[in-house]
N, CA, C and O of each residue as an XYZ file, in Angstrom:
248
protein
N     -21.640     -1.414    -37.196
C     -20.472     -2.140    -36.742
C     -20.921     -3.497    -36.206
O     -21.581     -3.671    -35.182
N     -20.504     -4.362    -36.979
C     -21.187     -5.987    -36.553
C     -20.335     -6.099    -35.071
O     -20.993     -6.442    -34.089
N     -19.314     -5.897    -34.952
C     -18.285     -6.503    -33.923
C     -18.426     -5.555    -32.602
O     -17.654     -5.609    -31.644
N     -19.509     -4.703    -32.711
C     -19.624     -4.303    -31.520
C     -19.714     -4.744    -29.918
O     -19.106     -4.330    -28.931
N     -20.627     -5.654    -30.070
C     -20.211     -6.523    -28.551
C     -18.947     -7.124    -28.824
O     -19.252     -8.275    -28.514
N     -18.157     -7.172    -29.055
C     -16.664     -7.687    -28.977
C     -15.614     -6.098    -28.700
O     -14.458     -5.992    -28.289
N     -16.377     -5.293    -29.029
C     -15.064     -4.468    -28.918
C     -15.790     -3.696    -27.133
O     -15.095     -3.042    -26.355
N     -16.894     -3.952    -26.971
C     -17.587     -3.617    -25.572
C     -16.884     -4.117    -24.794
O     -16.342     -3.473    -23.895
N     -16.717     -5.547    -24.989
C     -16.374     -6.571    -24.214
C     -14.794     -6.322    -23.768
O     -14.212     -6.381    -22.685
N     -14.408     -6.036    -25.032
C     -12.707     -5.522    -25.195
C     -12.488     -4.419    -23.832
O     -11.916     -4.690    -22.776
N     -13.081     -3.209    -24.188
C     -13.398     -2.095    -23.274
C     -13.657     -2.301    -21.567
O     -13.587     -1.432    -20.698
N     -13.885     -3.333    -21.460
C     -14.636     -3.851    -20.037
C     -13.747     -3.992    -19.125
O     -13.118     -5.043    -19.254
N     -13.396     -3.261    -18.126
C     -12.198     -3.349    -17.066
C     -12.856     -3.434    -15.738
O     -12.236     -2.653    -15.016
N     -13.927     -4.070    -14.978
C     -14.596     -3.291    -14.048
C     -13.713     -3.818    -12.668
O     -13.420     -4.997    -12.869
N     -13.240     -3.404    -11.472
C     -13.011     -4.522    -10.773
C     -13.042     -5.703    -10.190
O     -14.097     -6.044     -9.656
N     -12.318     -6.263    -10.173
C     -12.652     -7.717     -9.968
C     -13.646     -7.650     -8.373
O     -14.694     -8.257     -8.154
N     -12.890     -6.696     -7.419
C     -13.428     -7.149     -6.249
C     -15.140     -6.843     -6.072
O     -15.813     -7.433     -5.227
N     -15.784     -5.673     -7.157
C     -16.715     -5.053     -7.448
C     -17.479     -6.778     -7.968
O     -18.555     -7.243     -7.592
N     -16.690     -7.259     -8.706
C     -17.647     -8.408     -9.456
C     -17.543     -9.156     -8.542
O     -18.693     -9.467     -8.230
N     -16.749     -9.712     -7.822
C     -16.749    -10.992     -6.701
C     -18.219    -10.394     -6.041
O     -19.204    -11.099     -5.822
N     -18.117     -8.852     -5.768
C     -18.985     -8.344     -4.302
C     -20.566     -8.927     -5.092
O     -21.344     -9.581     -4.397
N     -20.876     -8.645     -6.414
C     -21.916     -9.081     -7.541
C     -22.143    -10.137     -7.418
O     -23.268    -10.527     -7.105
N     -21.064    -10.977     -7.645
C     -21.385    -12.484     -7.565
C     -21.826    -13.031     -5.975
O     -22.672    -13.913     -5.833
N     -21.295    -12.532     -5.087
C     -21.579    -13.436     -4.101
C     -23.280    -13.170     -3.373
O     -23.940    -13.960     -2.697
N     -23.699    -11.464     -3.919
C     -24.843    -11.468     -3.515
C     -25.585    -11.988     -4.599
O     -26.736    -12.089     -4.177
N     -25.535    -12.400     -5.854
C     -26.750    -13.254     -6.078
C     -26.680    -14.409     -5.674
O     -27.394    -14.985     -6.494
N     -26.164    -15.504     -4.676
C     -26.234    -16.045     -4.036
C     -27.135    -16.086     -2.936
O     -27.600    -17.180     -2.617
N     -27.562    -14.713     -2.094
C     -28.044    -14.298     -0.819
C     -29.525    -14.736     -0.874
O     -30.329    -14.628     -1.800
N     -29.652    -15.184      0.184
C     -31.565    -15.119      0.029
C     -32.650    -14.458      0.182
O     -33.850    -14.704      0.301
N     -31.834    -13.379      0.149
C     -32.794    -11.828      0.009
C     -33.204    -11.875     -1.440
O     -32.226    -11.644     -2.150
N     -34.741    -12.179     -2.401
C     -34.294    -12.155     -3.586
C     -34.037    -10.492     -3.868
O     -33.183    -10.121     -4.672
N     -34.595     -9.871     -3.366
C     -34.260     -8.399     -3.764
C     -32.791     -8.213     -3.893
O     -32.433     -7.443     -4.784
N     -31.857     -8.790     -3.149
C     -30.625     -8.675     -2.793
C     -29.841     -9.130     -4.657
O     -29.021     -8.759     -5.497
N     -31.093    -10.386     -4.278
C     -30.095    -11.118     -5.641
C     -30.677    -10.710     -6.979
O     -30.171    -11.301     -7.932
N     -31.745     -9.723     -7.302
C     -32.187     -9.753     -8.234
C     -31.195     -8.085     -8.461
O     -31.038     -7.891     -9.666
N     -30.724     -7.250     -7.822
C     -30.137     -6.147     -7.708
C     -28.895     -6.687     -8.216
O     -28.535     -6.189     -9.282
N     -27.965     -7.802     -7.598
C     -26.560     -8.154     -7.920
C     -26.534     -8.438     -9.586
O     -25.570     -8.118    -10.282
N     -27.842     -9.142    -10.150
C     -27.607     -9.571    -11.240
C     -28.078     -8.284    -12.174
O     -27.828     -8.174    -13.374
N     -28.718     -7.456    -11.466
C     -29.174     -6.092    -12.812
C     -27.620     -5.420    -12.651
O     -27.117     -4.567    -13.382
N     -27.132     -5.955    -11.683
C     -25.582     -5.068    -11.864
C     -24.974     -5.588    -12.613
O     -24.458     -4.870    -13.470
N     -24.753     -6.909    -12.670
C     -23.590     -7.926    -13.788
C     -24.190     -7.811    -14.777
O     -23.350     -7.522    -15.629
N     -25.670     -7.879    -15.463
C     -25.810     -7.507    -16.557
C     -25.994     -6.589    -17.422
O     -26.135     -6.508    -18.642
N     -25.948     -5.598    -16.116
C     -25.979     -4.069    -16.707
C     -24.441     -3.925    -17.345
O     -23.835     -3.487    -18.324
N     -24.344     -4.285    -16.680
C     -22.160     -4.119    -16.863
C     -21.792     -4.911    -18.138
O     -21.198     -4.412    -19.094
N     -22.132     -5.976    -18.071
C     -21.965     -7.359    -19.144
C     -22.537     -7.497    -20.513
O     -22.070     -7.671    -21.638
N     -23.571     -7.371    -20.062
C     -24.938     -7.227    -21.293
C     -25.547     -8.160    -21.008
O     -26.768     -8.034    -20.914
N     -24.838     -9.633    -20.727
C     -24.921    -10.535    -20.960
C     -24.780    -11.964    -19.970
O     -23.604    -11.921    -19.607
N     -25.377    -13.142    -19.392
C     -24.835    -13.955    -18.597
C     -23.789    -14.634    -19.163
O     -23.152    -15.268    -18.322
N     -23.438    -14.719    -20.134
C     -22.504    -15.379    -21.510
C     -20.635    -14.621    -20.895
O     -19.603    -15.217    -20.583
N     -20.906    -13.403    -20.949
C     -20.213    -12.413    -20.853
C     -19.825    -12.226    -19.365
O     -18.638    -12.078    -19.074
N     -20.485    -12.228    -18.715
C     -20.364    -12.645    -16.906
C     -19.685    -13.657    -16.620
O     -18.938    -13.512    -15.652
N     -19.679    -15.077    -17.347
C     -19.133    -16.627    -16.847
C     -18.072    -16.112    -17.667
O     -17.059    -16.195    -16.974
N     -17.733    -15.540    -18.978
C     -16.130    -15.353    -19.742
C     -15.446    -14.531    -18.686
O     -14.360    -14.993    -18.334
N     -15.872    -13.288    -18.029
C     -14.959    -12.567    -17.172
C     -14.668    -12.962    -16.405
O     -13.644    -12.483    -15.918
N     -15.272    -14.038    -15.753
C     -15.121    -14.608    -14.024
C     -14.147    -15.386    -14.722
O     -13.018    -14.922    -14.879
N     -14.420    -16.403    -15.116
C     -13.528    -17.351    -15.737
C     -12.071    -17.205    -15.891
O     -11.147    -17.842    -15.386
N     -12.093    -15.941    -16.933
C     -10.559    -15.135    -17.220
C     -10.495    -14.315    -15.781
O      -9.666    -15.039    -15.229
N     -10.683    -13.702    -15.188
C     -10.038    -13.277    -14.051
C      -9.944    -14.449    -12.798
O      -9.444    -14.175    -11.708
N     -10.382    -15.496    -13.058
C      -9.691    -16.579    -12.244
C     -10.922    -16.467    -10.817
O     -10.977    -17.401    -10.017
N     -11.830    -15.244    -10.661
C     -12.409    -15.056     -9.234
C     -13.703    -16.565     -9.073
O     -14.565    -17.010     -9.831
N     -13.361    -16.829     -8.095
C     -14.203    -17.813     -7.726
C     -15.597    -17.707     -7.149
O     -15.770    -17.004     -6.153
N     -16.386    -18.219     -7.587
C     -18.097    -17.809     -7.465
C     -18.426    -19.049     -6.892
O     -19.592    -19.299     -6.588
């Protein structure tokens, strides 16, 4: 199935407040803190590509 990351992507509902909580700790200057937030968004995402499209479309501010 070529269109598989598109129909992943399709599938992807996670909460927003779950991703804000993601986004704001890779910000933190714990890097442990921030290297944990981002194995979460890209565990979830696949992708940093895929992370900036969801934030984007759900409007949450980073």
């Amino acid at each position: 199935m070529s269109n598989h990351k598109e129909v992943k992507k399709q599938q992807l509902n996670p909460p927003n407040v779950l991703i804000k909580t993601w986004c704001t700790l890779d910000r933190d200057e714990d890097e442990q803190v921030r290297m944990h937030a981002m194995k979460m968004l890209l565990g979830t995402f696949g992708d940093l590509e895929s992370v900036i499209e969801f934030v984007k479309n759900k409007n949450i501010k980073v």
